[in-house]
C-alpha positions as CSV (number, residue, x, y, z in Angstrom):
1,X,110.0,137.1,126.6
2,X,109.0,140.0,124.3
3,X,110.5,139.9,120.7
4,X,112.2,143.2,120.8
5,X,114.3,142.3,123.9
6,X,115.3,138.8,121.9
7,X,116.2,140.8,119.1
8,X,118.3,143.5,120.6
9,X,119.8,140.8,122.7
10,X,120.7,138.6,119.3
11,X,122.5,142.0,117.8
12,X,124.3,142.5,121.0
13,X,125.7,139.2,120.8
14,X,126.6,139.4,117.0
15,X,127.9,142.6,117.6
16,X,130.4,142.0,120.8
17,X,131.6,138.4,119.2
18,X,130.4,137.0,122.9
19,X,127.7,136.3,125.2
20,X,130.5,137.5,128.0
21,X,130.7,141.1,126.5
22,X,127.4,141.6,125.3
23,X,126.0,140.7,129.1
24,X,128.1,143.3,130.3
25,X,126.7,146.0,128.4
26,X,123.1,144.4,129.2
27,X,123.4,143.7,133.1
28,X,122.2,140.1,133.0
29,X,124.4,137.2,132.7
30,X,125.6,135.0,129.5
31,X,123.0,132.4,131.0
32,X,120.0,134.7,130.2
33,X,121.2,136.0,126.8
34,X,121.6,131.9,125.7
35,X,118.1,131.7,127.0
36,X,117.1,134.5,125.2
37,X,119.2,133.3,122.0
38,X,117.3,130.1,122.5
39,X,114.4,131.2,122.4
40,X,114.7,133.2,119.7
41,X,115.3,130.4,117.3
42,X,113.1,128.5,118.8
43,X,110.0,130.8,118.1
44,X,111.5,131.3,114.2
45,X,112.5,128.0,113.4
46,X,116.3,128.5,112.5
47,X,119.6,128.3,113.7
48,X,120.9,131.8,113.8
49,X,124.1,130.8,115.6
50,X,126.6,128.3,115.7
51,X,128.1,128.1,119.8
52,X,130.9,126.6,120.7
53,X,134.1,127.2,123.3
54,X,136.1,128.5,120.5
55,X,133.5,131.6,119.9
56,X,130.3,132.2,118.0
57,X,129.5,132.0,114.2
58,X,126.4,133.6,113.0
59,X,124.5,130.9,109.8
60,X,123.9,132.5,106.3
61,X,120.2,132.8,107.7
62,X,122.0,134.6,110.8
63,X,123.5,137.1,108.8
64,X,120.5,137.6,106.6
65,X,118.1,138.3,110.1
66,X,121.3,140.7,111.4
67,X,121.2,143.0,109.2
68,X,116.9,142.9,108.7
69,X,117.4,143.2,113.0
70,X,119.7,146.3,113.1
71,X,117.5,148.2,110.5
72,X,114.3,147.0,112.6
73,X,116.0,148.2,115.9
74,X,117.1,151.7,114.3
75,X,113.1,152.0,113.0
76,X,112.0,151.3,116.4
77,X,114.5,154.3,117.9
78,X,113.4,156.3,115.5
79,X,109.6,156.1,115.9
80,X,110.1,156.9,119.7
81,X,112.0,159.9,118.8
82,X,109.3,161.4,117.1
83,X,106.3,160.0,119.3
84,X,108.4,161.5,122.5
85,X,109.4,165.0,120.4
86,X,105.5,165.0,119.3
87,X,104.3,164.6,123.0
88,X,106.3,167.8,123.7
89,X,105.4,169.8,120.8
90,X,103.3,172.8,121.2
91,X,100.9,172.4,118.7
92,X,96.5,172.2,117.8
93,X,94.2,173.8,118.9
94,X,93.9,175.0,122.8
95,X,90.2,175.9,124.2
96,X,90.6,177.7,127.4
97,X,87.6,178.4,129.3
98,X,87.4,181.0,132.1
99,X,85.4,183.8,134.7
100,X,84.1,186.9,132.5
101,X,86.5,189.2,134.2
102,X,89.1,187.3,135.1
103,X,89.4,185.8,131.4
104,X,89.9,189.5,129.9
105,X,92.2,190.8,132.4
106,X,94.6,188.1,133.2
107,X,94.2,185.0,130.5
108,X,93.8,186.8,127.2
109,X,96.4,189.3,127.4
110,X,98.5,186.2,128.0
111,X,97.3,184.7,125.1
112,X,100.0,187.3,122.0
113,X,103.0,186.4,123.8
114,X,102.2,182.4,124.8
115,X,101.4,182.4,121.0
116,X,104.7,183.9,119.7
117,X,106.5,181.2,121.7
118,X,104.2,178.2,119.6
119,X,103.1,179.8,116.3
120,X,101.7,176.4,115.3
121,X,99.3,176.7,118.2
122,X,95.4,177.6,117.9
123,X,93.8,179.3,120.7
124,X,90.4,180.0,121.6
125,X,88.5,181.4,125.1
126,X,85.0,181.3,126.3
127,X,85.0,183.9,129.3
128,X,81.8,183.2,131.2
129,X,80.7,183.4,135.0
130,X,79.1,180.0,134.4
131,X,80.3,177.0,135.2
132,X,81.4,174.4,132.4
133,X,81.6,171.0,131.8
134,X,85.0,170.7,130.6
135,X,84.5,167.1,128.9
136,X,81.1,167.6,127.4
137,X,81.6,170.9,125.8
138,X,85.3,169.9,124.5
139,X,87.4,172.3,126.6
140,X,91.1,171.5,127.1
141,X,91.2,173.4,130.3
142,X,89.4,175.6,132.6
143,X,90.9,178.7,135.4
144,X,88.8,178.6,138.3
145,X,88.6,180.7,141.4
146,X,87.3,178.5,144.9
147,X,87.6,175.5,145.7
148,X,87.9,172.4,142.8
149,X,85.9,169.3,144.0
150,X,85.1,167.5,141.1
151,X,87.4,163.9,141.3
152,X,87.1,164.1,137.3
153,X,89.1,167.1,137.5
154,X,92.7,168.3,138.0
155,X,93.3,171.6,140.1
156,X,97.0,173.0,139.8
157,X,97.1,175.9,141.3
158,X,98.2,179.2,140.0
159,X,97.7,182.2,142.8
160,X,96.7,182.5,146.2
161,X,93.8,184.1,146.3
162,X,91.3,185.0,148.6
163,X,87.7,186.5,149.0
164,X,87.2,189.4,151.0
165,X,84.4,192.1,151.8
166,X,85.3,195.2,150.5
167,X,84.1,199.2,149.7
168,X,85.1,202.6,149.4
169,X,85.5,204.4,152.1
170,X,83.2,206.8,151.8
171,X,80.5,203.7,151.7
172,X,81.8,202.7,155.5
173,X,81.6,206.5,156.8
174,X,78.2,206.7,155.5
175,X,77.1,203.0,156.9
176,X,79.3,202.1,159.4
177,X,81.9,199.3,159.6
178,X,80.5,196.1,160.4
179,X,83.0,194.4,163.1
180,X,80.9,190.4,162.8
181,X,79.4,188.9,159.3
182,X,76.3,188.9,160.9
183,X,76.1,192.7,160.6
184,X,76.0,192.6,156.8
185,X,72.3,192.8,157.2
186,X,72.3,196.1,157.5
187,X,74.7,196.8,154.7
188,X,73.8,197.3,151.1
189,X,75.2,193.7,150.0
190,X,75.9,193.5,146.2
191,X,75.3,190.2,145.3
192,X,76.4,188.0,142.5
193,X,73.0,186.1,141.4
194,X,74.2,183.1,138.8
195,X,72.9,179.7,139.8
196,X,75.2,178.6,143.1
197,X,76.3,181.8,142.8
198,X,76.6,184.4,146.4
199,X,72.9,184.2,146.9
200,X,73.2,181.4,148.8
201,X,75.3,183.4,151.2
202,X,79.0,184.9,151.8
203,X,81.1,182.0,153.3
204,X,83.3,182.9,156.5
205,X,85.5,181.3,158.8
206,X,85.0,181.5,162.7
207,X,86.7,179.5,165.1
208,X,87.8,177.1,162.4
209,X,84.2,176.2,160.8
210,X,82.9,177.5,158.0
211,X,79.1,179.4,158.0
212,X,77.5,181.2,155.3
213,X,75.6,184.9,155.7
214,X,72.7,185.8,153.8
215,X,73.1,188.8,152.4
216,X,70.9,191.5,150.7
217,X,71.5,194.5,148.8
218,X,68.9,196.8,146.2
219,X,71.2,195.4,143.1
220,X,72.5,192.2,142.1
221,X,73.6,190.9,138.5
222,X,75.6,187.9,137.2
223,X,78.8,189.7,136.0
224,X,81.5,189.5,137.8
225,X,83.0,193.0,136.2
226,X,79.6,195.0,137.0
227,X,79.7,194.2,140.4
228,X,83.2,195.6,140.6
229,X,82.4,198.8,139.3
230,X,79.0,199.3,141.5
231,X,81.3,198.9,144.2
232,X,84.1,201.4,143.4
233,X,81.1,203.7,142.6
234,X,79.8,203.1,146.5
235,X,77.1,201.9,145.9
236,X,77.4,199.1,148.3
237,X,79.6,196.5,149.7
238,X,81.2,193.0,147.5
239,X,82.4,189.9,148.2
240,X,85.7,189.8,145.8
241,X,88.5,188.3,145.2
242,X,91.8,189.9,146.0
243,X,93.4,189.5,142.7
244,X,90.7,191.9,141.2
245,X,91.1,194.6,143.9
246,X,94.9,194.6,144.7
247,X,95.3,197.8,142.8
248,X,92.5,199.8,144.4
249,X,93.3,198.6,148.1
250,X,96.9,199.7,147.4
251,X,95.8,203.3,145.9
252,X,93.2,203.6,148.9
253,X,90.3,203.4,146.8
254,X,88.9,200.8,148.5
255,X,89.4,199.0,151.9
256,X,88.6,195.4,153.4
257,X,86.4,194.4,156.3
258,X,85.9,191.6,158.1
259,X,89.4,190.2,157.5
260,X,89.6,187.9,160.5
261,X,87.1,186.2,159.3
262,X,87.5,185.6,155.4
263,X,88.2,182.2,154.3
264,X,92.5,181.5,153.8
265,X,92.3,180.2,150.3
266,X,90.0,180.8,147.3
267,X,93.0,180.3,145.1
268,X,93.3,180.6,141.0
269,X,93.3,177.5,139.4
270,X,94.6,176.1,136.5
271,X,91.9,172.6,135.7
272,X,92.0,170.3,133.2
273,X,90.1,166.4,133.0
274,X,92.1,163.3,134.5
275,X,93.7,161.8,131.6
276,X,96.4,159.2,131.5
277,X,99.3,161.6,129.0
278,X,98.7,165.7,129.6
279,X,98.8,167.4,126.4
280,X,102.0,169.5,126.2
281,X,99.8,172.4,124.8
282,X,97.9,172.4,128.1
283,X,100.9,171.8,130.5
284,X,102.7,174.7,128.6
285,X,100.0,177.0,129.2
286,X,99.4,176.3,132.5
287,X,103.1,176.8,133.5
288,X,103.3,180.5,131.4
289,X,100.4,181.8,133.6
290,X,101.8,180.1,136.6
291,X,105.1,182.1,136.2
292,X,103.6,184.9,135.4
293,X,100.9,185.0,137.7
294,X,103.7,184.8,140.5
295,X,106.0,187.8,138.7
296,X,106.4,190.4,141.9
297,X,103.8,192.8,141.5
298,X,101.9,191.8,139.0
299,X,98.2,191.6,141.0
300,X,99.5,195.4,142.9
301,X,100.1,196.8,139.3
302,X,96.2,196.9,138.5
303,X,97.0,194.6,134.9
């Protein structure tokens, strides 16, 4: 039996006059609160309480340890309160890390009005097209676009997303409009060239299996925001995810190909390391973008 369950048990008894009443309020019977009693003295040496059928009758050593119990108990409460209030508490320092483009346009403008909810809150971003190791570099949490496969890791996710192949149409007048991936060999492919990045291929979907296309094209880089603007230039075709093109597809500026066969979900993710109690700095976070990732509109509107 742990000692704060003997304890509370001993002022429950003191308190109510009976083992009757105070078993009641506990949901055992008077059987366990004796053992508990019991024990109780037995572990401190003393008789805390006289017992008898006529009632109970706390010793002068009873009366001493009630009143040391009752301000033990209310220490106790007390210290939960602030440990649960603290685990709730928007406050440190948060170190986001997230894609070039996508960090600029759709974390960091986040970042004035998240802060105005939690002024005791430190934030800091690292927006890079490389991959990070979370842990090792002392990031709280990560956005990612694709798929999350690391078991270390926790994916929540924010957006559907997906990745499509896209250009202006002037581009597909000029060129032609490819009608199977495999034609995107004779399309000028702008490629994104970061190690594991799209020169190992564009990934499709055909008859429920996935295959890569190698592609080619006369410029490639490893910025994300470049290759968006060689493409609106027509300069070539991309592989790019739909948040970053909503508001050009909707204003014609550019169109989609190859639809049928782009892969469902290449969603925006919220990821964090598997740890046992999620800081509420992160968990807050996470849920602002998530609402307002999801706001009607908000991709369409070109933000």
């Amino acid at each position: 039996m742990d000692r704060y369950t003997e304890i509370r048990s001993f002022v429950l008894v003191a308190e109510k006059g009976s083992f009757a009443a105070a078993a009641l309020i506990e949901g055992v019977t008077p059987v366990v609160l004796g053992r508990r009693l019991d024990g109780l003295e037995a572990r401190l040496g003393v008789k805390l309480m006289h017992r008898s059928t006529r009632g109970l009758r706390l010793t002068d050593l009873g009366e001493q340890f009630l009143d040391q119990s009752r301000q033990l108990l209310r220490d106790f409460d007390e210290i939960e309160r602030g440990i649960s209030s603290g685990r709730n508490a928007v406050r440190g320092h948060l170190v986001v890390s997230a894609p070039a483009a996508f960090g600029r346009r759709h974390v960091a403008p986040h970042a004035t009005a998240f802060k105005a909810l939690h002024p005791d809150l430190r934030m800091s971003f690292n927006f890079t097209d490389s991959v990070v190791d979370l842990v090792r570099e002392g990031y709280d949490m990560a956005i990612r676009i694709g798929e999350v496969t690391d078991p270390n890791y926790v994916a929540v996710r924010l957006f559907a997303n997906r990745r499509v192949v896209c250009g202006t149409p002037a581009y597909f007048e000029r060129h032609g409009v490819p009608r199977q991936p495999e034609e995107l060999a004779r399309h000028n492919c702008l490629a994104f060239n970061l190690a594991g990045g799209q020169q190992r291929g564009w990934t499709f979907l055909r008859d429920g299996r996935l295959f890569a296309v190698r592609v080619e094209g006369d410029l490639a880089c490893n910025d994300g925001e470049l290759l968006y603007g060689w493409v609106r230039q027509g300069l070539g075709v991309g592989w790019r995810s739909t948040w970053e093109i909503q508001a050009e597809l909707k204003r014609g500026e550019l169109v989609t190909v190859l639809d049928e066969f782009a892969v469902p979900s290449y969603d925006i993710q919220a990821v964090y390391p598997q740890q046992r109690h999620l800081p509420a700095k992160v968990r807050h976070f996470i849920d602002y973008l998530k609402t307002a990732y999801n706001q009607p509109g908000y991709w369409a509107g070109g933000i």
